[in-house]
ZALUMNU-305242 format. One record per residue: x, y, z of N, C-alpha, C in turn. Coordinates in Angstrom, 1 decimal, decimal comma. Layout:
N
    n.u    n.v    n.w   ca.u   ca.v   ca.w    c.u    c.v    c.w
      X      Y      Z      X      Y      Z      X      Y      Z
...
! end
This chain:
280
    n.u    n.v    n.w   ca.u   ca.v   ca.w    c.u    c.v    c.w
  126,3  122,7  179,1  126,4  123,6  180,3  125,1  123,4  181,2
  124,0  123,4  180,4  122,8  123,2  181,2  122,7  122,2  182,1
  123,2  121,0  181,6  123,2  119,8  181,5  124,1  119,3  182,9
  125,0  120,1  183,3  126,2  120,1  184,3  125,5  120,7  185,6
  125,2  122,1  185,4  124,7  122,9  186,3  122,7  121,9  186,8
  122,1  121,6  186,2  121,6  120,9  186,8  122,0  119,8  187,5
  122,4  119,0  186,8  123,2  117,9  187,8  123,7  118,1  188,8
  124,1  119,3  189,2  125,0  120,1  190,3  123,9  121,1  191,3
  123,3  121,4  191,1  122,2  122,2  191,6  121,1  121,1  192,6
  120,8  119,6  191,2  120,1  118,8  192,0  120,5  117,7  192,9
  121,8  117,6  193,0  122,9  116,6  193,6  123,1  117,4  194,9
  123,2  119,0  194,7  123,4  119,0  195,7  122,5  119,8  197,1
  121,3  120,2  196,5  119,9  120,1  196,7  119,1  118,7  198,1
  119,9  117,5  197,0  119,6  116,3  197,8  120,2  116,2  198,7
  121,6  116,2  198,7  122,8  116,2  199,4  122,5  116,9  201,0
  121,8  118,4  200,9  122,1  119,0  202,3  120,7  118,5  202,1
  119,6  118,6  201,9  118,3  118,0  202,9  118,7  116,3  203,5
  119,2  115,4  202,4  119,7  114,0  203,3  120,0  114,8  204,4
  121,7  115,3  204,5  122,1  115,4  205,8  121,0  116,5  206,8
  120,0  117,2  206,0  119,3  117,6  207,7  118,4  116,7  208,2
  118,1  116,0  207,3  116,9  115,0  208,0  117,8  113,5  208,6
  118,8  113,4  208,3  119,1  111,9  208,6  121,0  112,2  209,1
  121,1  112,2  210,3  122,3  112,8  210,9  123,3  111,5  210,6
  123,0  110,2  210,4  123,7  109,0  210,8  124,5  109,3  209,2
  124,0  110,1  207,9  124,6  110,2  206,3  126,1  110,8  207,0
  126,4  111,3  208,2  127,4  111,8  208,3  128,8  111,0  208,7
  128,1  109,9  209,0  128,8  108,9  209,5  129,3  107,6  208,7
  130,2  107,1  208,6  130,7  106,1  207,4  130,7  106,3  206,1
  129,8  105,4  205,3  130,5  105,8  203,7  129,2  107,0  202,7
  129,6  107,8  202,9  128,2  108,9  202,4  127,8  108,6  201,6
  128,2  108,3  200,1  128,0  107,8  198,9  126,6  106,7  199,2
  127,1  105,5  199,8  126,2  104,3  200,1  124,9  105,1  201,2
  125,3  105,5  201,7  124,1  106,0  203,1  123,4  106,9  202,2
  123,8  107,6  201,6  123,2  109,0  200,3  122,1  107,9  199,6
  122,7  106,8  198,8  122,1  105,7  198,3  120,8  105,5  198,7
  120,8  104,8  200,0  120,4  104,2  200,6  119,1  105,7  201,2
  119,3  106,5  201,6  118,3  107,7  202,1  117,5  108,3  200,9
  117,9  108,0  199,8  117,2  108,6  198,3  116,1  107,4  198,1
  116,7  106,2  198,0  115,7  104,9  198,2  114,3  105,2  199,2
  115,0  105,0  200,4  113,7  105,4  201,7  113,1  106,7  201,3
  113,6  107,8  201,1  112,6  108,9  200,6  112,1  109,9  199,5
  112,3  108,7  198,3  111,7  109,1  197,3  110,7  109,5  196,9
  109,9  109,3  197,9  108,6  109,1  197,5  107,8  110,7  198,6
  108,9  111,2  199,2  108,8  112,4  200,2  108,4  113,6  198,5
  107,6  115,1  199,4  107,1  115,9  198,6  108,9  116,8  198,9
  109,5  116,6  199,7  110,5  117,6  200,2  111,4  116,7  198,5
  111,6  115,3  198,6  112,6  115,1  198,2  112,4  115,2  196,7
  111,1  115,3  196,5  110,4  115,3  194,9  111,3  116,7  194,5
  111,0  118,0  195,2  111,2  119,5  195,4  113,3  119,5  195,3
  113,3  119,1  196,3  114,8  119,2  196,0  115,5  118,4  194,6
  114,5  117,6  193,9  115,4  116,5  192,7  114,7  117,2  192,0
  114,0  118,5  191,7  113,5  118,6  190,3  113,4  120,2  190,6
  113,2  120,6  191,9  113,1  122,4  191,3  114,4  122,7  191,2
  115,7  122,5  191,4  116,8  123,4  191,2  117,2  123,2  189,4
  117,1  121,3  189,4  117,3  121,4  187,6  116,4  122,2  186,9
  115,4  122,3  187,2  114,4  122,8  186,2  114,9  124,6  186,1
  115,2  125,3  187,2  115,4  126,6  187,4  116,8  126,4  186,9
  117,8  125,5  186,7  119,1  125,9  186,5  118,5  125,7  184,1
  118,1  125,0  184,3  117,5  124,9  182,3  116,8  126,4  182,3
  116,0  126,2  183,1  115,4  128,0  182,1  116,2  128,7  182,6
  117,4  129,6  183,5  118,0  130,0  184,1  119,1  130,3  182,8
  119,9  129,4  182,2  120,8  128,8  181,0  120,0  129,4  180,1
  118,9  129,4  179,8  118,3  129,6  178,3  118,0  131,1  178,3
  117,5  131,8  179,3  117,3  132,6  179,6  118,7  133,6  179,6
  120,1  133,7  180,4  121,4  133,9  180,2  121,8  134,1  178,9
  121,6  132,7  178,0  122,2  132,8  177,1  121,5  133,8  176,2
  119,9  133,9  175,9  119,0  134,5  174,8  119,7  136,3  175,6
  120,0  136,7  177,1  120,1  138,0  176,9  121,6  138,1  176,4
  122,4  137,8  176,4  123,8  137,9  175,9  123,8  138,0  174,5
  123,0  137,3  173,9  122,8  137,6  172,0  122,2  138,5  172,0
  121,9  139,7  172,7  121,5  140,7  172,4  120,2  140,8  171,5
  119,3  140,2  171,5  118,0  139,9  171,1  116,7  140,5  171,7
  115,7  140,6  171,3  114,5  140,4  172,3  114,5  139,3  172,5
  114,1  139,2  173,8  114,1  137,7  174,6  112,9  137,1  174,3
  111,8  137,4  174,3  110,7  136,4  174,1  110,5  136,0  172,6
  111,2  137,1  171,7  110,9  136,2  170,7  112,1  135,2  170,2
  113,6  135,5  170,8  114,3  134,6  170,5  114,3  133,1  171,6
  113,3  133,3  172,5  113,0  131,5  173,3  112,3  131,3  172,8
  111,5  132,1  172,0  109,8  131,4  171,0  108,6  132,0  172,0
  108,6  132,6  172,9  107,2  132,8  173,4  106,4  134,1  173,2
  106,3  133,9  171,8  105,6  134,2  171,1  104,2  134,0  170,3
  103,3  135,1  169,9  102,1  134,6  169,8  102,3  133,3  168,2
  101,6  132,2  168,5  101,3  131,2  168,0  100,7  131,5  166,2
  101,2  130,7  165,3  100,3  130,7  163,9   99,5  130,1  163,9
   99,3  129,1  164,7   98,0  128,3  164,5   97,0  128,3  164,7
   95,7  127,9  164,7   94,4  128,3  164,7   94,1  127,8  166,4
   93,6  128,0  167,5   92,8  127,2  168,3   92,4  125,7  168,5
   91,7  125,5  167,4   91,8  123,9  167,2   92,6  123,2  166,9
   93,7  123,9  166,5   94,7  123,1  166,0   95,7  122,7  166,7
   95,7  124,0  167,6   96,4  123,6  169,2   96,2  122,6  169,6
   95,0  122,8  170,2   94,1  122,2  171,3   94,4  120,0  170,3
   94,2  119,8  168,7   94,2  119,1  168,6   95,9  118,1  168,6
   96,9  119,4  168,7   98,0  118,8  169,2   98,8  118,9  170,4
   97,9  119,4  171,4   98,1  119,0  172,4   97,7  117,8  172,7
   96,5  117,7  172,6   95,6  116,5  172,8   96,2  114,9  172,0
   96,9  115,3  171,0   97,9  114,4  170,2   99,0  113,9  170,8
   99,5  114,5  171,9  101,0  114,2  172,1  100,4  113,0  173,3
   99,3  112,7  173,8   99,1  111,7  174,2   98,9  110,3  173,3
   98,7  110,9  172,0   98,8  109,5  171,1  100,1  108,8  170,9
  100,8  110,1  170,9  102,6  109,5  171,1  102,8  108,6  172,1
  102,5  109,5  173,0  102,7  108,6  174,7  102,3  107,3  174,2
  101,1  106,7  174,0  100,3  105,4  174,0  101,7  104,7  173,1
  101,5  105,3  172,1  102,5  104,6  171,0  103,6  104,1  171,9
  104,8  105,2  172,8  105,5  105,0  173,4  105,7  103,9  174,2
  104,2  103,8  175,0  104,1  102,6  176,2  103,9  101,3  175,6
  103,2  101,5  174,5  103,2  100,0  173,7  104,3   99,6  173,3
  105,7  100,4  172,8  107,1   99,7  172,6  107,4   99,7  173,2
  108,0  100,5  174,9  108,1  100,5  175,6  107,7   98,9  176,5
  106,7   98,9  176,4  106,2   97,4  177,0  106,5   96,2  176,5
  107,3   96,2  175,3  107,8   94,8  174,5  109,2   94,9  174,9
  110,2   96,1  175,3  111,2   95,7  175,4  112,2   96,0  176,4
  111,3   97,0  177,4  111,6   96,5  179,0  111,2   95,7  179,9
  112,6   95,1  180,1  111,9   93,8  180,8  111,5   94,0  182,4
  112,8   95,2  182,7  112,8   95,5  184,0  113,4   96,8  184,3
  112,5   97,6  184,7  112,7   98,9  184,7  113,9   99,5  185,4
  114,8  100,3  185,1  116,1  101,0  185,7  115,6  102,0  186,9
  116,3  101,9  188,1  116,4  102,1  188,9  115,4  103,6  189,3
  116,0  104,5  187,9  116,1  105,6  187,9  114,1  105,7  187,6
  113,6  104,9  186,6  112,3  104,9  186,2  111,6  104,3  187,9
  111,7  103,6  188,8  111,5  103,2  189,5  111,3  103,9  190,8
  112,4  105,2  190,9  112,6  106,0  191,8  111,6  107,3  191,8
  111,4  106,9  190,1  110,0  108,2  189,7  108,4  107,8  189,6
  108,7  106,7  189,7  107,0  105,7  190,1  107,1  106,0  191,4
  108,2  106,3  192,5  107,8  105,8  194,1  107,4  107,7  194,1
  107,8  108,6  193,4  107,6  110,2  193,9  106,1  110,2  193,0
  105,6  109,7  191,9  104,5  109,7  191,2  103,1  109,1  192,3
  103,7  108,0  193,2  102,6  107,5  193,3  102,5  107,7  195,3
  103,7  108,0  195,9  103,4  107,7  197,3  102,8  108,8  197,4
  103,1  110,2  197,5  102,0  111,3  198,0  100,6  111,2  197,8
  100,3  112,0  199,0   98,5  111,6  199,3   98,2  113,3  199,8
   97,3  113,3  199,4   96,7  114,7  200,0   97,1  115,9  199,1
   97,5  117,0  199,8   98,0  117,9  199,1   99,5  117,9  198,6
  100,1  117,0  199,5  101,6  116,6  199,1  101,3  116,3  197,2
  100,5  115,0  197,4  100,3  114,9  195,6   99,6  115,8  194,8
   99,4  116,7  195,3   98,6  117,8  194,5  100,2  118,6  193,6
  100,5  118,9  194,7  102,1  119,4  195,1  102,8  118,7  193,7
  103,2  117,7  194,2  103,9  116,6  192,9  102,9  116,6  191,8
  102,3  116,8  191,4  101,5  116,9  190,5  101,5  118,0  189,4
  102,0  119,2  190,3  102,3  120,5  189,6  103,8  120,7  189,5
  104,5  119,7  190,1  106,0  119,9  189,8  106,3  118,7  188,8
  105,7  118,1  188,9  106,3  116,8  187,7  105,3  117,7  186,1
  104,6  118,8  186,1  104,1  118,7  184,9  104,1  120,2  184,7
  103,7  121,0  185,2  103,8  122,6  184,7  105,2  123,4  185,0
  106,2  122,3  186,1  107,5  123,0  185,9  108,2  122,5  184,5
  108,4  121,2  184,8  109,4  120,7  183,7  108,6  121,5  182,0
  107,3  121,3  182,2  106,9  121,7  180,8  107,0  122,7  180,3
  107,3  124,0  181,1  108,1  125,4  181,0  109,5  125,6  180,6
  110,3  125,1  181,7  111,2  125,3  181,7  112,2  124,2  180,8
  111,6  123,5  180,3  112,0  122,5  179,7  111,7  122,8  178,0
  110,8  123,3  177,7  110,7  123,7  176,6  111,2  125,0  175,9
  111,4  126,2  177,1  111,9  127,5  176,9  113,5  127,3  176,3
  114,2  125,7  177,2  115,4  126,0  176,9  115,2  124,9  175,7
  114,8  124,0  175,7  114,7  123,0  174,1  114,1  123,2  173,0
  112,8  123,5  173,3  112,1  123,9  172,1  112,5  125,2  171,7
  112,8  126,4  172,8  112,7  127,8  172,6  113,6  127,8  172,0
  115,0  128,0  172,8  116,5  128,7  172,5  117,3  128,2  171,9
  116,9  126,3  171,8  118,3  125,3  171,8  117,6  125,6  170,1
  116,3  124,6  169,9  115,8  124,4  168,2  115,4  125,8  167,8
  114,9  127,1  167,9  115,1  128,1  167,0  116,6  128,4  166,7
  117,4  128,1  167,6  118,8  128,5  167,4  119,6  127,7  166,2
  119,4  126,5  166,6  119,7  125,6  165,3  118,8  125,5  164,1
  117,9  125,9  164,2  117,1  126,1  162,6  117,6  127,4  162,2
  118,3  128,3  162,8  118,8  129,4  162,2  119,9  128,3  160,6
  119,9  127,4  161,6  121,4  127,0  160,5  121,6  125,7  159,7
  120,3  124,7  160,6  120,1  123,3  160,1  118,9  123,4  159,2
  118,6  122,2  158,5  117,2  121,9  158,6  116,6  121,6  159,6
  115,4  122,0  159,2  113,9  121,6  160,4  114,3  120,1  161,2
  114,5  118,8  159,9  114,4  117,8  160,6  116,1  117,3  161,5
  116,5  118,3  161,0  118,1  117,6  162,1  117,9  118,9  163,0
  117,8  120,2  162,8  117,6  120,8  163,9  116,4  120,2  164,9
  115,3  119,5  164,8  114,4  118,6  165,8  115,1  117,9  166,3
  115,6  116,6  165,3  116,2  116,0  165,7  117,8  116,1  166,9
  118,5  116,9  166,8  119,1  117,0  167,4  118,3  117,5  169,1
  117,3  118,6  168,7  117,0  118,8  170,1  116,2  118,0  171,3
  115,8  116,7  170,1  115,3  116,1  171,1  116,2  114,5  171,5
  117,4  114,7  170,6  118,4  114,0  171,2  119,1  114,7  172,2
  119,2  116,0  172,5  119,9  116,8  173,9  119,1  116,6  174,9
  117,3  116,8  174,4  116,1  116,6  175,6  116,3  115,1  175,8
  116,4  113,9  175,1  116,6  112,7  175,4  117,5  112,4  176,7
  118,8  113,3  176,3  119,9  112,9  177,0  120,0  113,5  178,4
  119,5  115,1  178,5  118,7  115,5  179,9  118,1  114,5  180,8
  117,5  113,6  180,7  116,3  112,7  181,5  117,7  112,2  182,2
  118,6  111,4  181,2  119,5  110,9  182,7  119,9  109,4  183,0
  119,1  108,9  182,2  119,0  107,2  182,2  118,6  106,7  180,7
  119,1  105,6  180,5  119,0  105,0  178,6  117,5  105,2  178,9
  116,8  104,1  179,6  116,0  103,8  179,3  114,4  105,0  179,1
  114,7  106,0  179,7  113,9  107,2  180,3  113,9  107,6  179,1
  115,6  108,4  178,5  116,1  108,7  177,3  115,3  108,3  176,2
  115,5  107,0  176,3  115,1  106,5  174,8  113,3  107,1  174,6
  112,4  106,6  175,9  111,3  106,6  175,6  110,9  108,0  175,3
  111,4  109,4  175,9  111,1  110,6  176,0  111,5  111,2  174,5
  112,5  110,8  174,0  113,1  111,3  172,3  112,1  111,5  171,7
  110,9  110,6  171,1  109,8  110,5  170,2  108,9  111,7  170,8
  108,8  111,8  172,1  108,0  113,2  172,5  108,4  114,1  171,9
  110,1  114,4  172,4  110,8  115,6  172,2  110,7  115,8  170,5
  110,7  115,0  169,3  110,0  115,4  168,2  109,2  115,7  168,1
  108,1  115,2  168,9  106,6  115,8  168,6  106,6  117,0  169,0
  107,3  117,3  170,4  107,3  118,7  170,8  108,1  119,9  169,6
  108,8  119,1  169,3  109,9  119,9  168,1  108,8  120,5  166,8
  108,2  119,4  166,5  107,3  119,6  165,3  106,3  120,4  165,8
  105,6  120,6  166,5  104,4  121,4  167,3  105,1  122,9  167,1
  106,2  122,9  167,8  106,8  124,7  167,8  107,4  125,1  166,7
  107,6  124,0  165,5  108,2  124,7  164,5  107,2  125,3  163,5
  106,2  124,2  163,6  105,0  124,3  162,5  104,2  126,0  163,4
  104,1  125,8  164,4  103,3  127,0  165,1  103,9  128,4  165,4
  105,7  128,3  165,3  105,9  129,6  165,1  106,5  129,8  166,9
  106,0  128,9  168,0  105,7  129,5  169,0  106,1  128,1  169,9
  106,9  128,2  171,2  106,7  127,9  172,0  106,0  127,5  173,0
  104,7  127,8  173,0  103,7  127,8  173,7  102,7  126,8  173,7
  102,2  126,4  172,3  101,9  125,2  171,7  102,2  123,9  172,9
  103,7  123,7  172,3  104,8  122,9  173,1  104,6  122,9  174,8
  104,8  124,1  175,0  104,6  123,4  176,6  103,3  122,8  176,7
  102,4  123,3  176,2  101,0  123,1  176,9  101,0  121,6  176,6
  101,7  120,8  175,2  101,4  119,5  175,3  102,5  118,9  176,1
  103,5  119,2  176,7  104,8  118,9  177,9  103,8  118,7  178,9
  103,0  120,0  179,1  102,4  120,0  180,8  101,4  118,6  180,5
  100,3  118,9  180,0   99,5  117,7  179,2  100,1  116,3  179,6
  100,8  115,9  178,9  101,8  114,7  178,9  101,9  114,5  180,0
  102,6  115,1  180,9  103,3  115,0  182,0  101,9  115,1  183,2
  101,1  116,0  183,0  100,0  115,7  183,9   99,3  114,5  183,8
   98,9  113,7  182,5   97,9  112,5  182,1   99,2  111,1  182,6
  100,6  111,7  182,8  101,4  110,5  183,0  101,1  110,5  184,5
  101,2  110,9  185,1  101,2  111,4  187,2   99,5  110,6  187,4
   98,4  111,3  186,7   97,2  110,6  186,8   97,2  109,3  186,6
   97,2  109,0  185,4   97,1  107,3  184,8   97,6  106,4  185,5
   99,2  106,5  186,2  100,4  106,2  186,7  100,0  105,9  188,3
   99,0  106,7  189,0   98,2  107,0  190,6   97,4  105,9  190,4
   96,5  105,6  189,1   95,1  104,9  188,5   95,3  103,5  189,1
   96,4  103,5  187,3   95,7  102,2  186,6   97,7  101,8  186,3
   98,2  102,3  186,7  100,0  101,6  186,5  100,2  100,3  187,4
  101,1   99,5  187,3  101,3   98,7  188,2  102,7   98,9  188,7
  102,4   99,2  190,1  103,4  100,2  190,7  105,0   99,1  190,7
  105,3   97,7  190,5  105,9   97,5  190,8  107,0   96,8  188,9
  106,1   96,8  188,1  106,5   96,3  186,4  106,0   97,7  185,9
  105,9   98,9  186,1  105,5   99,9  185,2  105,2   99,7  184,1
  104,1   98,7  184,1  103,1   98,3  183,0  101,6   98,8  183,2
  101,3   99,6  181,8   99,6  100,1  181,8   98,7   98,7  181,3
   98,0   98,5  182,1   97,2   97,4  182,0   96,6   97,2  180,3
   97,0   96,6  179,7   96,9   96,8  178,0   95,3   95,5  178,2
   94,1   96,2  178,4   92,8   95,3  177,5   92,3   95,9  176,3
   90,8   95,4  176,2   90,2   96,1  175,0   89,9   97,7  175,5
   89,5   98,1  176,2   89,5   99,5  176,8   90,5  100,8  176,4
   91,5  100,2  177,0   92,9  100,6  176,7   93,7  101,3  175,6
   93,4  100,3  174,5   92,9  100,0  172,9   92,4  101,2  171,9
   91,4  101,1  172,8   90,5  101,8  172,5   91,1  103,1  172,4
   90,9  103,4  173,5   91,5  105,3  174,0   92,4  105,4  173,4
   93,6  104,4  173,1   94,9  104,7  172,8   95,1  104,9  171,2
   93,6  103,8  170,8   93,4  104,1  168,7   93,2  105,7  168,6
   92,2  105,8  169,9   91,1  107,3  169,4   92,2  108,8  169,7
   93,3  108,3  170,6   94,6  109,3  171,0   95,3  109,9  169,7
   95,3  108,1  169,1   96,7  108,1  167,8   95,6  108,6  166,7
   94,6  108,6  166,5   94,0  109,4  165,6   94,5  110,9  165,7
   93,5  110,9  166,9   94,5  112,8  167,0   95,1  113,2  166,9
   95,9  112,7  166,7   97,2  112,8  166,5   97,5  112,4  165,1
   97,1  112,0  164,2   97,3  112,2  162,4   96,7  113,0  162,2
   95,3  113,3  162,8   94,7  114,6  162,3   95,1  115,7  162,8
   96,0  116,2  164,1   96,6  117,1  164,2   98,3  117,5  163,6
   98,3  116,2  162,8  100,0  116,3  161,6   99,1  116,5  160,3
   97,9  116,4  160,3   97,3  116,6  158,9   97,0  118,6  158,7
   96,6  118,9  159,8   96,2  119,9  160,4   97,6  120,9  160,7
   98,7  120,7  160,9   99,7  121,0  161,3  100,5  121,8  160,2
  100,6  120,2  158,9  101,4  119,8  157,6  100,7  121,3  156,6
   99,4  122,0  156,7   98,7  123,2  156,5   99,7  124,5  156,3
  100,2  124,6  157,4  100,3  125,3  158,2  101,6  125,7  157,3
  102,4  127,1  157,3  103,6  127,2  156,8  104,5  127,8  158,1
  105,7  127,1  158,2  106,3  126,8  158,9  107,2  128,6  159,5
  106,8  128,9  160,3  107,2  129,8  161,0  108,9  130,0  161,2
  109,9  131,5  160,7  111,3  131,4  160,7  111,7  131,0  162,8
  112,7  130,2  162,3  113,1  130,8  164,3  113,2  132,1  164,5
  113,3  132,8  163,6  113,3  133,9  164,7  113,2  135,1  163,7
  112,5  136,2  163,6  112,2  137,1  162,5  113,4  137,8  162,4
  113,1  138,0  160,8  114,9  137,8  160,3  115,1  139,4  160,9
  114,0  140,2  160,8  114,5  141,5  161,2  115,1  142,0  162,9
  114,5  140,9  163,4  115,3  141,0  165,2  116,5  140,3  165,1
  117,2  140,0  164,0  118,5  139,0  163,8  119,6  140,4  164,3
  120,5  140,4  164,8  121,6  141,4  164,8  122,2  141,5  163,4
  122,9  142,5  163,5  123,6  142,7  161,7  124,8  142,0  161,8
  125,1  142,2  160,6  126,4  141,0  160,5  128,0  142,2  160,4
  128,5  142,0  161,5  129,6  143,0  161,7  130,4  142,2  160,6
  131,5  143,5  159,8  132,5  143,4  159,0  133,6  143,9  159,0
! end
């Protein structure tokens, strides 16, 4: 359902800004001219706004609906709730989920040869704004999706299902639904390994919150790195000794925040005493 209603929110979002800015979409084959106006202004702060605030508000929107209808407290049944984990332990898996990323870009880089349309359309909104436009895209490609994206996946979707699965197929599953969100195989595929890490961060922590902060994280160091040091046209990170480097000293922190984590005893989804009773 989420999954629909974004699609529909952000289709059609695009839909009426094309036709106010470009009068000729009204004329011959809309589909192709629609095409063809998303191409030319991808890289607009308007068109960034229209393809990402309505999905994002229609996901927390859904998670939000659904957690008050179960008759719950809401914050503790999306997870945003206070954290088990210690401060550093946050901080060192947040700081971790960039070691994933590295990992990512390095398989990533062996087995795309040529990036899908869809990854291509998100390099031209990542890199064309200048000024405060990219300040703008900056905070929508990383503090929206990282909220609302985790309220409805990490919060509502995986405490919901650890009510009933195990840990690792309730993760699993939810970062096969977060996989399938993005929209494209290839996006899909690379974003899955996050969406565990994110899974593991809120199960072990009890909390929600964890999670976004390494979402926003991620998503912030991808918008930066991507403006740097990407090559805007092979979405390749320049792999030297440098590189290497940062990306060994990432993937450390990232063992020592699963060593740091693995401590920790694993928080219920949701305290059994805010559960509703079981009518008979």
């Amino acid at each position: 359902m989420a999954f629909i209603a974004a699609a529909v929110a952000s289709g059609t979002a695009i839909a009426v800004l094309a036709l106010l800015s470009d009068s000729n979409l009204k004329r011959g084959n809309f589909q192709q001219e629609l095409e063809r106006w998303i191409e030319k202004s991808s890289g607009s702060f308007s068109t960034t706004f229209a393809f990402l605030v309505p999905a994002q508000v229609c996901f927390l929107g859904v998670a939000i609906f659904f957690a008050v209808i179960e008759r719950e407290p809401i914050l503790p049944r999306l997870g945003l709730v206070r954290c088990k984990a210690s401060g550093s332990t946050v901080a060192l898996a947040v700081l971790g989920s960039l070691g994933v990323q590295f990992l990512i870009d390095v398989f990533a880089a062996s087995w795309i040869d040529e990036p899908s349309d869809s990854l291509k359309m998100l390099t031209r909104m990542f890199l064309a704004p200048r000024g405060l436009a990219a300040v703008g895209v900056g905070f929508l490609m990383s503090v929206l999706p990282g909220t609302c994206e985790e309220v409805l996946f990490r919060g509502f979707t995986q405490r919901g299902l650890l009510r009933r699965w195990s840990p690792i197929v309730a993760i699993g599953a939810t970062s096969l639904f977060f996989g399938i969100a993005h929209g494209d195989v290839q996006h899909s595929i690379a974003v899955i390994p996050l969406g565990v890490w994110f899974g593991y961060v809120a199960w072990k922590t009890g909390s929600v919150w964890p999670a976004v902060m390494c979402h926003v994280l991620n998503n912030l160091a991808a918008f930066v790195v991507m403006r740097i040091w990407y090559d805007a046209d092979s979405l390749d990170l320049p792999m030297g000794p440098a590189t290497y480097a940062v990306g060994a000293g990432l993937v450390a922190v990232m063992l020592v925040a699963i060593l740091r984590l693995r401590r920790i005893e694993p928080a219920g989804a949701v305290d059994p005493s805010l559960a509703p009773p079981i009518v008979r």
